[in-house]
N, CA and C atoms of all chains as a GROMACS GRO file, in nm:
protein
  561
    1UNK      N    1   1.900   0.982   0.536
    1UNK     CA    2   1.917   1.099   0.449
    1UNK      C    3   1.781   1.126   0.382
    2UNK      N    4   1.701   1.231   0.434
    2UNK     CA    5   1.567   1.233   0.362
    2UNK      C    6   1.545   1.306   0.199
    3UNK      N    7   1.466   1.305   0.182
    3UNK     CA    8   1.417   1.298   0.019
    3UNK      C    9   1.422   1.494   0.000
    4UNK      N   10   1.439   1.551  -0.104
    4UNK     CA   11   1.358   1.699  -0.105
    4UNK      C   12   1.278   1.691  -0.212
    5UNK      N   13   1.166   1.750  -0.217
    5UNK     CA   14   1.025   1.730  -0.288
    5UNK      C   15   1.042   1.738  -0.406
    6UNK      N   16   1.196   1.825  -0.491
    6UNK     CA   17   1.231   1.852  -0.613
    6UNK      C   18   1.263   1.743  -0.692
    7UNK      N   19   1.354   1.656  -0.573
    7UNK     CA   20   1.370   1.516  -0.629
    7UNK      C   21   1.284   1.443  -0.649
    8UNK      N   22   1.195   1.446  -0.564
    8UNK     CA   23   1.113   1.297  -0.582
    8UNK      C   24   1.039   1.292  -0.748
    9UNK      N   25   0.965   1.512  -0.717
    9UNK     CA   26   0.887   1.510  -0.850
    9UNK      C   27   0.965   1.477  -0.948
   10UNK      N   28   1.175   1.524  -0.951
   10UNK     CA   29   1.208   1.488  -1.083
   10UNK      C   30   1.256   1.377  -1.121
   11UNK      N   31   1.206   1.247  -1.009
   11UNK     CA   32   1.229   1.120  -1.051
   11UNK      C   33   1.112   1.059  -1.092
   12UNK      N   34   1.041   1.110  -1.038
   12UNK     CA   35   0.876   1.052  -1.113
   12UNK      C   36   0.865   1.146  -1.225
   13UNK      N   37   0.902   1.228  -1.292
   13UNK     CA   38   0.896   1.308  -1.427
   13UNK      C   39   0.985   1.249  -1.522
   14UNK      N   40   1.087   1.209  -1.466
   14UNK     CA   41   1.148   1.134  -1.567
   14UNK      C   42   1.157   0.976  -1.604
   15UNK      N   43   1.057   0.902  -1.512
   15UNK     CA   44   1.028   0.800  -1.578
   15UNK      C   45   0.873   0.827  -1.600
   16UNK      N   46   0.783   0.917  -1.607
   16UNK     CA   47   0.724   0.909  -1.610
   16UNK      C   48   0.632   1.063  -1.699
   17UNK      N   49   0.705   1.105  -1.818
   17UNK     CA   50   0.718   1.207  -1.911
   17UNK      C   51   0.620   1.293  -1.900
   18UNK      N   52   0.486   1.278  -1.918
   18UNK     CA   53   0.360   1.340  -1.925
   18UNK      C   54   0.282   1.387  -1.814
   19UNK      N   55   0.364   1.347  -1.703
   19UNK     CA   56   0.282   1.319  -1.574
   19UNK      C   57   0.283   1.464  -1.546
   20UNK      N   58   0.172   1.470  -1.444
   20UNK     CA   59   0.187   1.622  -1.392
   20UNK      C   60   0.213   1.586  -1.245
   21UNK      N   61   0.256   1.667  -1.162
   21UNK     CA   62   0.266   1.602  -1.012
   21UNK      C   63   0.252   1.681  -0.949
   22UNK      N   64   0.235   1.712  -0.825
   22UNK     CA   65   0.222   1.776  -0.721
   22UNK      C   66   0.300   1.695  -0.574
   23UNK      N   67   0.322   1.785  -0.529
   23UNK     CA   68   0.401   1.703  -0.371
   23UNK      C   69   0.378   1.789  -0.290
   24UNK      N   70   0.321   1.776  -0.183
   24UNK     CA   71   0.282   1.800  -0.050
   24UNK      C   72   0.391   1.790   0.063
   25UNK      N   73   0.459   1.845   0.094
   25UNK     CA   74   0.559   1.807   0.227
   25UNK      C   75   0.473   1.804   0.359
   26UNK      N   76   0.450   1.666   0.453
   26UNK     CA   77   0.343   1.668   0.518
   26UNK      C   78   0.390   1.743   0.630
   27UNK      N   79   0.562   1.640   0.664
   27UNK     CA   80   0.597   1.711   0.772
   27UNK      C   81   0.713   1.816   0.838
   28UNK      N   82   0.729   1.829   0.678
   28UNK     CA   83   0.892   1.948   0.697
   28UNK      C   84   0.985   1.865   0.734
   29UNK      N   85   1.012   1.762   0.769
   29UNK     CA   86   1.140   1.637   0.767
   29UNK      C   87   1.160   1.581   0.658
   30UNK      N   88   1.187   1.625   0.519
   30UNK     CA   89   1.204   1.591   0.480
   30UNK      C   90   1.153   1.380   0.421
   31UNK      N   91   1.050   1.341   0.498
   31UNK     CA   92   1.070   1.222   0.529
   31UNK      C   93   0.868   1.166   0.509
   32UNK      N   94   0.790   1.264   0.501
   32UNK     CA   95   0.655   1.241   0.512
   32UNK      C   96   0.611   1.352   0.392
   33UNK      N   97   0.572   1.300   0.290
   33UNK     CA   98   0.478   1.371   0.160
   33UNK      C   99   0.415   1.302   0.120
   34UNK      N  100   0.284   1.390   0.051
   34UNK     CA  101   0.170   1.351  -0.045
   34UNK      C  102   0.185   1.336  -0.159
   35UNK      N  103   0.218   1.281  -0.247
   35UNK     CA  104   0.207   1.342  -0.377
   35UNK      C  105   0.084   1.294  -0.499
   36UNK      N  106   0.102   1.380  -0.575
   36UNK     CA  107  -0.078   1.335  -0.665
   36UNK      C  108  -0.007   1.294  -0.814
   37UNK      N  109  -0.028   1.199  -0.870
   37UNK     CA  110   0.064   1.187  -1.004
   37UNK      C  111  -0.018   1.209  -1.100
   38UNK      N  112  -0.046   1.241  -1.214
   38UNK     CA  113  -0.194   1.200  -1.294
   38UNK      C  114  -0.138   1.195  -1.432
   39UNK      N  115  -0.123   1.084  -1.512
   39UNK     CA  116  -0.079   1.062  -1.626
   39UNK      C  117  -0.152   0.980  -1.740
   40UNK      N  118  -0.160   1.021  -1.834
   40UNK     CA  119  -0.277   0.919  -1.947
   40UNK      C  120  -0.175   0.772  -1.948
   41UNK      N  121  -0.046   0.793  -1.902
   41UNK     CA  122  -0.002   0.634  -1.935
   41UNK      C  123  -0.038   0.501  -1.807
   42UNK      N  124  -0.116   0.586  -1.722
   42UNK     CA  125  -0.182   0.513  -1.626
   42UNK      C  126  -0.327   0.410  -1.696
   43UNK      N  127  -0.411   0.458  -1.816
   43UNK     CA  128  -0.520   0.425  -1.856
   43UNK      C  129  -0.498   0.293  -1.916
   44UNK      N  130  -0.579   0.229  -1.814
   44UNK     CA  131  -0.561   0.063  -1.840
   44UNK      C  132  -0.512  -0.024  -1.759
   45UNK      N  133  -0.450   0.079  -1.614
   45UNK     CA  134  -0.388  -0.024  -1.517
   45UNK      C  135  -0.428  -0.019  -1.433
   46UNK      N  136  -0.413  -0.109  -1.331
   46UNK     CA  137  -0.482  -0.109  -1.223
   46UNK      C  138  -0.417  -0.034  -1.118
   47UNK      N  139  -0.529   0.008  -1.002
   47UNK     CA  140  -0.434   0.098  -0.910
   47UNK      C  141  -0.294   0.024  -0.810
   48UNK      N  142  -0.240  -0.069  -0.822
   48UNK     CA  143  -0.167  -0.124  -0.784
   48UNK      C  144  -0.078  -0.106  -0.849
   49UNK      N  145  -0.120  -0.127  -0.998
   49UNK     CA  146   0.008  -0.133  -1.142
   49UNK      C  147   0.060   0.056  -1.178
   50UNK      N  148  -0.072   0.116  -1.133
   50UNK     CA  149  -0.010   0.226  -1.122
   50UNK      C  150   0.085   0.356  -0.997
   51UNK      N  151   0.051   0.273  -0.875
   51UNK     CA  152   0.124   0.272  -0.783
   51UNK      C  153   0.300   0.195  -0.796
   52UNK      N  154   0.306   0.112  -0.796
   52UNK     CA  155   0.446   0.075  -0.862
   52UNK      C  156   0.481   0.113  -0.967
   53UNK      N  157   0.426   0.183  -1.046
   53UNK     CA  158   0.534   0.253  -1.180
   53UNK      C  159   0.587   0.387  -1.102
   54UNK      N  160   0.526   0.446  -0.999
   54UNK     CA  161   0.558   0.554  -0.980
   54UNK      C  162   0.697   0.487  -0.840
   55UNK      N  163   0.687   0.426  -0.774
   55UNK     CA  164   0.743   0.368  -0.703
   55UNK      C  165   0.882   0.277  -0.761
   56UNK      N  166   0.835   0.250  -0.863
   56UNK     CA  167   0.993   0.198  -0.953
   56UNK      C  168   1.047   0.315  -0.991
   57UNK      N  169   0.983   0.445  -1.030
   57UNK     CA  170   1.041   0.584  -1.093
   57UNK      C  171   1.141   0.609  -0.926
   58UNK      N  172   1.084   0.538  -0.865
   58UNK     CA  173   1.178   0.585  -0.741
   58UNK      C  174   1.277   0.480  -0.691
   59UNK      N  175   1.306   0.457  -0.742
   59UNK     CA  176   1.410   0.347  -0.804
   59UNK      C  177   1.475   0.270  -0.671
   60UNK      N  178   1.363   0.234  -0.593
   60UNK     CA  179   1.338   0.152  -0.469
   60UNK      C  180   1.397   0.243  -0.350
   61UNK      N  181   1.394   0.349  -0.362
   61UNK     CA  182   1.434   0.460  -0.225
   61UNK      C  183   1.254   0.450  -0.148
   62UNK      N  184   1.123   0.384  -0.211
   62UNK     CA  185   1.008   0.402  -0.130
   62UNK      C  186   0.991   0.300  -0.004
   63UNK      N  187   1.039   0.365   0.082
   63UNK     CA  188   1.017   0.240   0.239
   63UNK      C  189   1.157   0.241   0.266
   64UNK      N  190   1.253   0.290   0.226
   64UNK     CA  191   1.386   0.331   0.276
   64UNK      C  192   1.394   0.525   0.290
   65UNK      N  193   1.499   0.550   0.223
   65UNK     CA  194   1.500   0.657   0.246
   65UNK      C  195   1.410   0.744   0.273
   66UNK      N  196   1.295   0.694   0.200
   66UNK     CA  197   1.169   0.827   0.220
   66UNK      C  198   1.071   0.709   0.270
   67UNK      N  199   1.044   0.722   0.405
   67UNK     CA  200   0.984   0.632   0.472
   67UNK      C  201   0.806   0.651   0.412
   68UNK      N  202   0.735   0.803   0.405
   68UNK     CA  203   0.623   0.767   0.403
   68UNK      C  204   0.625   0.852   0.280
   69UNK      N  205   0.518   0.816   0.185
   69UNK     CA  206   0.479   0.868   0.047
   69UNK      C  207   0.322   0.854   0.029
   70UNK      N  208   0.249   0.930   0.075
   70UNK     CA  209   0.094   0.899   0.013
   70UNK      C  210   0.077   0.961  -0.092
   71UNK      N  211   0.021   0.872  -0.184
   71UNK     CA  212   0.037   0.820  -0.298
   71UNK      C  213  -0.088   0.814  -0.370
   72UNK      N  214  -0.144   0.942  -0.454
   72UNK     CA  215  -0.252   0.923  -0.547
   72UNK      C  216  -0.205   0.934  -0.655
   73UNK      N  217  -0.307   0.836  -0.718
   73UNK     CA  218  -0.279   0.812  -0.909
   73UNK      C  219  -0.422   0.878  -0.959
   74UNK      N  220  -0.377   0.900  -1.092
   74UNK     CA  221  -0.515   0.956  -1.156
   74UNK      C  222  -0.475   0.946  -1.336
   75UNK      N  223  -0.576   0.942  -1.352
   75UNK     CA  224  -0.597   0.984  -1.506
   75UNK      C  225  -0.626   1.149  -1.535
   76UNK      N  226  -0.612   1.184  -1.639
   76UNK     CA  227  -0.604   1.322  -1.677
   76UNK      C  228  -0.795   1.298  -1.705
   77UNK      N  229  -0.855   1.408  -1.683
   77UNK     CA  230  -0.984   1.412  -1.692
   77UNK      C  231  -1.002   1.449  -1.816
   78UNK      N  232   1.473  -1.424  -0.032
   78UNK     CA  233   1.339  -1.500   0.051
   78UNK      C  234   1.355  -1.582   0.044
   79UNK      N  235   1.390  -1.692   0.164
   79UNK     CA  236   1.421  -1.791   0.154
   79UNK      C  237   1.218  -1.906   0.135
   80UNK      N  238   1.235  -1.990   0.134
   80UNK     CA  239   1.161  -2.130   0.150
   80UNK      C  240   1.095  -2.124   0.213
   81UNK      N  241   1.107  -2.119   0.297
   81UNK     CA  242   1.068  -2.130   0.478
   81UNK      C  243   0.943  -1.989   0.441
   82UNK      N  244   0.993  -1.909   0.422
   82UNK     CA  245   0.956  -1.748   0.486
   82UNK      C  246   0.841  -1.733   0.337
   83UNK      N  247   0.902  -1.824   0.260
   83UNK     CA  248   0.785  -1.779   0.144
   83UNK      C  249   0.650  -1.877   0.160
   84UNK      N  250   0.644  -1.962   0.210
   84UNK     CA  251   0.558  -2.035   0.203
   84UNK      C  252   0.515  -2.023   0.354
   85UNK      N  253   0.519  -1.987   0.460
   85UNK     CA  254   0.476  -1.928   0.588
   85UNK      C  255   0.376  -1.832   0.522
   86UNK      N  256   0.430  -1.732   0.395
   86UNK     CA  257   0.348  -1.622   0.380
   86UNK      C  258   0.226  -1.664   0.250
   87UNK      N  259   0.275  -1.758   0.199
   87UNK     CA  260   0.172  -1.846   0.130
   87UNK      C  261   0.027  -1.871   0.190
   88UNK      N  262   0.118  -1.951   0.352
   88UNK     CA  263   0.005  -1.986   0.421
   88UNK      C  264  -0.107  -1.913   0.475
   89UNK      N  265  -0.011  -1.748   0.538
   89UNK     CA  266  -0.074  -1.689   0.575
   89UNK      C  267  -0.210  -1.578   0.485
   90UNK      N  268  -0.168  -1.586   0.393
   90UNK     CA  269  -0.253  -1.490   0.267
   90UNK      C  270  -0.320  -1.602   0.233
   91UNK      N  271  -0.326  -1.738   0.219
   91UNK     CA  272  -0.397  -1.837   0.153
   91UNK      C  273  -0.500  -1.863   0.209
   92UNK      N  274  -0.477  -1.904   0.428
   92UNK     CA  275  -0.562  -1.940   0.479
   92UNK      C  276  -0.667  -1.896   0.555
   93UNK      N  277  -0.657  -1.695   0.491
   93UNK     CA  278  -0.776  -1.624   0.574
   93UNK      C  279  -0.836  -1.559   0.450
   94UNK      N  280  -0.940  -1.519   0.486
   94UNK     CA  281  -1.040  -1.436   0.356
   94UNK      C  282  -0.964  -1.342   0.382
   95UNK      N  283  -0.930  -1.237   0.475
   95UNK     CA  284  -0.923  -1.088   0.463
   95UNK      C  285  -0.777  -1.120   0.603
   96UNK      N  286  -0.660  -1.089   0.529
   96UNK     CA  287  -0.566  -1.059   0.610
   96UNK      C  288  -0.464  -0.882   0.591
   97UNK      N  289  -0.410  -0.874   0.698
   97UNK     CA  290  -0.329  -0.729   0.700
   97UNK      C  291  -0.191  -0.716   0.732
   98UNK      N  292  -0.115  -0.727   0.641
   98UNK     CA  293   0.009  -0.715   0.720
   98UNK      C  294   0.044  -0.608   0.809
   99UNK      N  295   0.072  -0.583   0.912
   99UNK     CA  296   0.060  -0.443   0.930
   99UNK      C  297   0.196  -0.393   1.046
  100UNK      N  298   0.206  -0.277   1.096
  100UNK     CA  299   0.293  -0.239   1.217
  100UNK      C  300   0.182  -0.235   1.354
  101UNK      N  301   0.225  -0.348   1.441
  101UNK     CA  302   0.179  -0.346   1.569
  101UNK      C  303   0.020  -0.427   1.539
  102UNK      N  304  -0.032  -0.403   1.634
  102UNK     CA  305  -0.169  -0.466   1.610
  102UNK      C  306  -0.315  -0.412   1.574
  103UNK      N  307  -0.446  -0.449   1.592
  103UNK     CA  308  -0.586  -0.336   1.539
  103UNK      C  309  -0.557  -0.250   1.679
  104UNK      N  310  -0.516  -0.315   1.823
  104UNK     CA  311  -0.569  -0.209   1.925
  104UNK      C  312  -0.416  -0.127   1.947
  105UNK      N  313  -0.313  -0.145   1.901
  105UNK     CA  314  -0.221  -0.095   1.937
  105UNK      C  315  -0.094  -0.042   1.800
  106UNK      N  316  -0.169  -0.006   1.669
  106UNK     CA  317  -0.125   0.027   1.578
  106UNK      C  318   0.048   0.070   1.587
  107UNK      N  319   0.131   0.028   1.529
  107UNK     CA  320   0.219   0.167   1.557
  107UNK      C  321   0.273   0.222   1.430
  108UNK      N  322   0.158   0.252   1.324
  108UNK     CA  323   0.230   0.322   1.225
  108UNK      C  324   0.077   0.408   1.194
  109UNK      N  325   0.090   0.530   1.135
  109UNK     CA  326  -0.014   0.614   1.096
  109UNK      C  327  -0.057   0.503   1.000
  110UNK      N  328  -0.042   0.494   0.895
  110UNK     CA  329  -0.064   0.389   0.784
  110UNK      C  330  -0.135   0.265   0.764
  111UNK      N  331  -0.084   0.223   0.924
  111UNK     CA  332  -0.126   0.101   0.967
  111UNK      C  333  -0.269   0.104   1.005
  112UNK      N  334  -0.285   0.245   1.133
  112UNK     CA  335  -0.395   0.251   1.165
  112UNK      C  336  -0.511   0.262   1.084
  113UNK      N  337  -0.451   0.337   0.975
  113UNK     CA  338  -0.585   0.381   0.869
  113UNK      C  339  -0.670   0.308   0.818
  114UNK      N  340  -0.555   0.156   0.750
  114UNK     CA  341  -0.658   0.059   0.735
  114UNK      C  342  -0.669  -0.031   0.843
  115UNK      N  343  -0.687  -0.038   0.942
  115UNK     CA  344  -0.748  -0.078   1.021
  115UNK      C  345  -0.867  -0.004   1.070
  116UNK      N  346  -0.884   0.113   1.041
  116UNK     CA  347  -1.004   0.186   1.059
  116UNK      C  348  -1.098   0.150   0.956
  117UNK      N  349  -1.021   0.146   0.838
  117UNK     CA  350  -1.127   0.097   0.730
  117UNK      C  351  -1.178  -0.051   0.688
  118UNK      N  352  -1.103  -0.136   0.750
  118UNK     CA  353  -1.162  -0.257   0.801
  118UNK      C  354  -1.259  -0.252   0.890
  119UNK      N  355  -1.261  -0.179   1.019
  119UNK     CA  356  -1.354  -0.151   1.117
  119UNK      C  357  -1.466  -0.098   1.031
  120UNK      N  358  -1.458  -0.001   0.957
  120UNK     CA  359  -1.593   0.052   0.915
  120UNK      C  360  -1.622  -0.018   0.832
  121UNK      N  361  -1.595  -0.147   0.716
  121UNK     CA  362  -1.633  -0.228   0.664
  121UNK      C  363  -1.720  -0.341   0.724
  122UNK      N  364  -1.660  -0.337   0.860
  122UNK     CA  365  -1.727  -0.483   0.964
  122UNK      C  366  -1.720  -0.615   0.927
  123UNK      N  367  -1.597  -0.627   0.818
  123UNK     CA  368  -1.555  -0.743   0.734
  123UNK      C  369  -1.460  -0.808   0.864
  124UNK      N  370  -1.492  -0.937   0.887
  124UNK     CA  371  -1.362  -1.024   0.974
  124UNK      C  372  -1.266  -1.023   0.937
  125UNK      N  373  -1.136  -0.996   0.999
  125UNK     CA  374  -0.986  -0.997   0.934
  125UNK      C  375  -0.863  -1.060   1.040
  126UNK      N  376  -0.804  -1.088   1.004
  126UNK     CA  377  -0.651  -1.152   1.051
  126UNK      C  378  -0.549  -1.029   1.022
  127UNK      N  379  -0.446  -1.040   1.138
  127UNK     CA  380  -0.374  -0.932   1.113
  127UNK      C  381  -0.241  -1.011   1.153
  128UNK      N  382  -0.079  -0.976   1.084
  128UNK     CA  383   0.021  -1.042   1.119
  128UNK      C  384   0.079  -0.912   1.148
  129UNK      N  385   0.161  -0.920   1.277
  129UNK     CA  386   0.240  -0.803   1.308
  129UNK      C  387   0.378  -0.790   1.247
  130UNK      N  388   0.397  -0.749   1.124
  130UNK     CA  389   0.558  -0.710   1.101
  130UNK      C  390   0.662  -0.703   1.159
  131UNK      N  391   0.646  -0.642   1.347
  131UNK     CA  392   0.770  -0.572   1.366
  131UNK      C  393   0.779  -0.692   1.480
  132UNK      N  394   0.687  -0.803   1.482
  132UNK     CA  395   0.753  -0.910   1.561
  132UNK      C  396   0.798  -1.017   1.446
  133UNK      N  397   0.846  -0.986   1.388
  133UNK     CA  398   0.874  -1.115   1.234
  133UNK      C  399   0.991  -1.037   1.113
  134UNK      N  400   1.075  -0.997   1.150
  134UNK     CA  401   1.133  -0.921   1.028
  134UNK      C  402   1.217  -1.017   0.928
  135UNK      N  403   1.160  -1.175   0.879
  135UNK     CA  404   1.168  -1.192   0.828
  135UNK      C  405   1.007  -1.177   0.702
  136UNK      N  406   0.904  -1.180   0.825
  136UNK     CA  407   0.817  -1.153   0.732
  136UNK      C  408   0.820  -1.016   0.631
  137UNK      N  409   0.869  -0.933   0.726
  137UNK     CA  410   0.835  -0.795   0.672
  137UNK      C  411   0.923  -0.777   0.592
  138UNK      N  412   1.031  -0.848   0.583
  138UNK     CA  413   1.073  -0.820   0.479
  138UNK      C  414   1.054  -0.867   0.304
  139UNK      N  415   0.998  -1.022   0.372
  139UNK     CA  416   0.972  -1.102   0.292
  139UNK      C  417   0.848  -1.090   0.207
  140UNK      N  418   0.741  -0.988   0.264
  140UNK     CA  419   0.622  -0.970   0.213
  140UNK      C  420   0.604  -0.866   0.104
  141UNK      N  421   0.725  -0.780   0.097
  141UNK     CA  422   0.759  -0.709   0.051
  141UNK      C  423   0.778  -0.753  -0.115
  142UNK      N  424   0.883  -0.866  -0.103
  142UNK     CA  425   0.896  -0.918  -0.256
  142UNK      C  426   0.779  -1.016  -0.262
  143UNK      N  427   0.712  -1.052  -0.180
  143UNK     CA  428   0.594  -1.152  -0.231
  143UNK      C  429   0.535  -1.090  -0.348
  144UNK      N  430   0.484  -0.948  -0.257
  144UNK     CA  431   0.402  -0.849  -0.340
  144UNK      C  432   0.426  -0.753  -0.450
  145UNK      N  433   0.579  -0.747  -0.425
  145UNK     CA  434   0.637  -0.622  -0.552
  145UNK      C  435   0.570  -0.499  -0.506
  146UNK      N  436   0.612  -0.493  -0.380
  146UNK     CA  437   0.509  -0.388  -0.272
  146UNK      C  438   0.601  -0.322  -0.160
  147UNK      N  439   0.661  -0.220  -0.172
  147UNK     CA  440   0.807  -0.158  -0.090
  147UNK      C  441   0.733  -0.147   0.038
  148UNK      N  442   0.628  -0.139   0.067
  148UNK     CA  443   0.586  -0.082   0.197
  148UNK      C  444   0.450  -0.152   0.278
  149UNK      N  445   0.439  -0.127   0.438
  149UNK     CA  446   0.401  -0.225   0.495
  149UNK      C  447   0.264  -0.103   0.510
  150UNK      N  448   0.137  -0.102   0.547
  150UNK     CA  449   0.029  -0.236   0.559
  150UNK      C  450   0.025  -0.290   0.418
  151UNK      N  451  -0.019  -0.382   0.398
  151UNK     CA  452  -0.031  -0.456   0.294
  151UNK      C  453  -0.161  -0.569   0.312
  152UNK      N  454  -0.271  -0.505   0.227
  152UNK     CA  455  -0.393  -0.554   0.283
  152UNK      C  456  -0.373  -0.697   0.102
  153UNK      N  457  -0.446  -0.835   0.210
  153UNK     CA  458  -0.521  -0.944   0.071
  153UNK      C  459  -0.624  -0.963   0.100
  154UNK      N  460  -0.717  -1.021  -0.018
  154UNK     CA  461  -0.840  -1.105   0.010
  154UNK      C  462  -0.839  -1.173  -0.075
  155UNK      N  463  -0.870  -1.293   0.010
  155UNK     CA  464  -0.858  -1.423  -0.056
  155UNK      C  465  -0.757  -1.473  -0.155
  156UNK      N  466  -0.650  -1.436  -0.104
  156UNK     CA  467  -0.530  -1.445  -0.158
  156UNK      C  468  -0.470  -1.365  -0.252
  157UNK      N  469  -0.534  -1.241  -0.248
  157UNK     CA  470  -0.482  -1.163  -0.364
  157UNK      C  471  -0.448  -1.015  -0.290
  158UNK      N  472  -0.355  -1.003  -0.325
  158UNK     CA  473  -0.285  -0.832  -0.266
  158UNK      C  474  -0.379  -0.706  -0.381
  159UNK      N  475  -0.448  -0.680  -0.281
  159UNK     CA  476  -0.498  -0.581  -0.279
  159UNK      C  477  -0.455  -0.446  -0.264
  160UNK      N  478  -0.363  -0.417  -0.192
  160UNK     CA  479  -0.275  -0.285  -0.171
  160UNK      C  480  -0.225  -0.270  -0.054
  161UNK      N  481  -0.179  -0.093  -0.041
  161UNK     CA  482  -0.157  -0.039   0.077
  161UNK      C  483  -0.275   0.017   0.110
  162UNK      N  484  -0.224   0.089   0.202
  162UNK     CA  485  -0.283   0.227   0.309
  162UNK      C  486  -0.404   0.311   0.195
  163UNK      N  487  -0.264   0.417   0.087
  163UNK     CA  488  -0.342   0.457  -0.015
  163UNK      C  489  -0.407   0.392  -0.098
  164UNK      N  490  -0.404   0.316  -0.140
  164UNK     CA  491  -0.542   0.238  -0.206
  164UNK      C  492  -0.623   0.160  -0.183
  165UNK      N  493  -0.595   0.102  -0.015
  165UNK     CA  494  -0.737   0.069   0.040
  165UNK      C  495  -0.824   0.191   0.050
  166UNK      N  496  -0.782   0.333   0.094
  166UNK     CA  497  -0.839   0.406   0.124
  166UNK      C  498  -0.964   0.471  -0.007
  167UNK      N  499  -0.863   0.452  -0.102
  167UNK     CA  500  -0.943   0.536  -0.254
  167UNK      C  501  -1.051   0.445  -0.257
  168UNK      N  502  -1.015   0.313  -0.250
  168UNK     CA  503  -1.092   0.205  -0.317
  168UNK      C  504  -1.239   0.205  -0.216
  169UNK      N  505  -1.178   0.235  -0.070
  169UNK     CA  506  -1.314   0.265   0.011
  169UNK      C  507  -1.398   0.358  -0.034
  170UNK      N  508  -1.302   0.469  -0.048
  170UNK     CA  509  -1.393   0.592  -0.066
  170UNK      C  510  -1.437   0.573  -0.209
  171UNK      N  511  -1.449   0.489  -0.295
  171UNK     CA  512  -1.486   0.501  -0.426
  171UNK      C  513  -1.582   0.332  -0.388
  172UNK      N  514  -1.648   0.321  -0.284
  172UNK     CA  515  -1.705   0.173  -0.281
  172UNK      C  516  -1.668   0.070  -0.302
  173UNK      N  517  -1.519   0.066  -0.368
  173UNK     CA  518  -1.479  -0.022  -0.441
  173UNK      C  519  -1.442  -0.134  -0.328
  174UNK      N  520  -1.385  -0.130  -0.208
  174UNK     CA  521  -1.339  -0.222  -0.126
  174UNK      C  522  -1.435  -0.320  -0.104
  175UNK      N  523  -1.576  -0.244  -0.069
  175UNK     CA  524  -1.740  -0.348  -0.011
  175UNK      C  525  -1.744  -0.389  -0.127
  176UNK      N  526  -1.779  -0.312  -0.270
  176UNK     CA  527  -1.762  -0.396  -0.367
  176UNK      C  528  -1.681  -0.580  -0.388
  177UNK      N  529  -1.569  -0.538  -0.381
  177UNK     CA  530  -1.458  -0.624  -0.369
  177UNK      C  531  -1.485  -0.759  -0.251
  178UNK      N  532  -1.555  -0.727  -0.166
  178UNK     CA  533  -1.563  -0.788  -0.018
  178UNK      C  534  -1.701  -0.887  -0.087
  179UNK      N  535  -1.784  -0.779  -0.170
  179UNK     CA  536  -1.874  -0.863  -0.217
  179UNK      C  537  -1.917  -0.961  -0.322
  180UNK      N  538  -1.778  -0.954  -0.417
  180UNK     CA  539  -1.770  -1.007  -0.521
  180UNK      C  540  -1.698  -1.136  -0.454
  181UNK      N  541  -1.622  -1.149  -0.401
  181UNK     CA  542  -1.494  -1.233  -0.326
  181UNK      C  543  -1.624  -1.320  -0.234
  182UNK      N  544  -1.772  -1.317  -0.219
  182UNK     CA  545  -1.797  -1.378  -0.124
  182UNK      C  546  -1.739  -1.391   0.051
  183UNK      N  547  -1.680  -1.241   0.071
  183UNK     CA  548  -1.651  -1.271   0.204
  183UNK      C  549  -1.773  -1.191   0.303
  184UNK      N  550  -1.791  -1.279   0.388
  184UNK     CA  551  -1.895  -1.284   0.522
  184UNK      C  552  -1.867  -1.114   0.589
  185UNK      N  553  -1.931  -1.040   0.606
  185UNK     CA  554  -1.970  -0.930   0.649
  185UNK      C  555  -2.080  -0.943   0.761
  186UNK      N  556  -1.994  -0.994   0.904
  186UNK     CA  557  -2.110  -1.019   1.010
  186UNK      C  558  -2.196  -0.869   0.998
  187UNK      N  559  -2.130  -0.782   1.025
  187UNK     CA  560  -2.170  -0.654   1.086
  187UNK      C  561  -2.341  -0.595   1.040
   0.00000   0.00000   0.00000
């Protein structure tokens, strides 16, 4: 059952308040997106620590249901 | 995770400088993801070990909670999980990986 891009952003928005996001649908299957997260509550973690907060916001559907997610973090400039 | 499967993966992240968990192998990739960092190992010219996931699905599954890491490639050095796909890639493109390769003391024949 694949992901739609509305969801993903409004599961990473809601654990993740401030964030701004963007999502890319790579391949129209529902099943391959980009997305860009960029949040000040990232400042201080490492890119690993901020890769799994966004990945727990997805409340372990990443590598199941939605097989591929590329995945940039950022700080607000 | 049982015993067995955690300490196999102990061994395997413990006893190489630069290992990859990955789908399929460097010459016969079978995941986009997979390939990528294996390209960026290649352009590093850093020596690496690679364990194939999709002949081991206890590993692959198991590597998963090693790392607190939902998804497979899954690059270490020197025993430390380093990432996926996307953040080997940033970390290349931001120097940070050779960095890393060079702080860690690992051998860069190339």
């Amino acid at each position: 059952m694949p992901m739609a891009a509305d969801d993903i952003a409004g599961m990473i928005q809601a654990a993740i308040p401030d964030a701004q996001i963007e999502i890319k649908d790579l391949a129209g299957d529902g099943n391959h997106y980009a997305a860009k997260v960029v949040s000040e509550s990232f400042r201080g973690m490492s890119r690993v620590k901020q890769h799994q907060t966004v990945y727990a916001a997805l409340g372990g559907r990443m590598g199941g249901v939605l097989h591929a997610l590329q995945l940039t973090t950022a700080l607000p400039n | 995770m049982s015993e067995d499967v955690q300490s196999r993966i102990a061994t395997l992240v413990g006893d190489n400088d630069v290992v990859l968990f990955m789908k399929g192998t460097p010459l016969f990739p079978q995941c986009g993801f997979s390939s990528r960092a294996i390209a960026i190992l290649e352009h590093l010219g850093v020596a690496y070990e690679t364990v194939d996931v999709l002949q081991d699905q206890e590993i692959r599954q198991g590597i998963k909670e090693f790392s607190d890491w939902p998804t497979i490639p899954q690059l270490y050095v020197k025993g430390e999980f380093v990432g996926g796909s996307d953040i080997m890639m940033e970390m290349y493109e931001a120097g940070e990986l050779a960095q890393l390769l060079t702080d860690q003391n690992v051998a860069r024949p190339a």
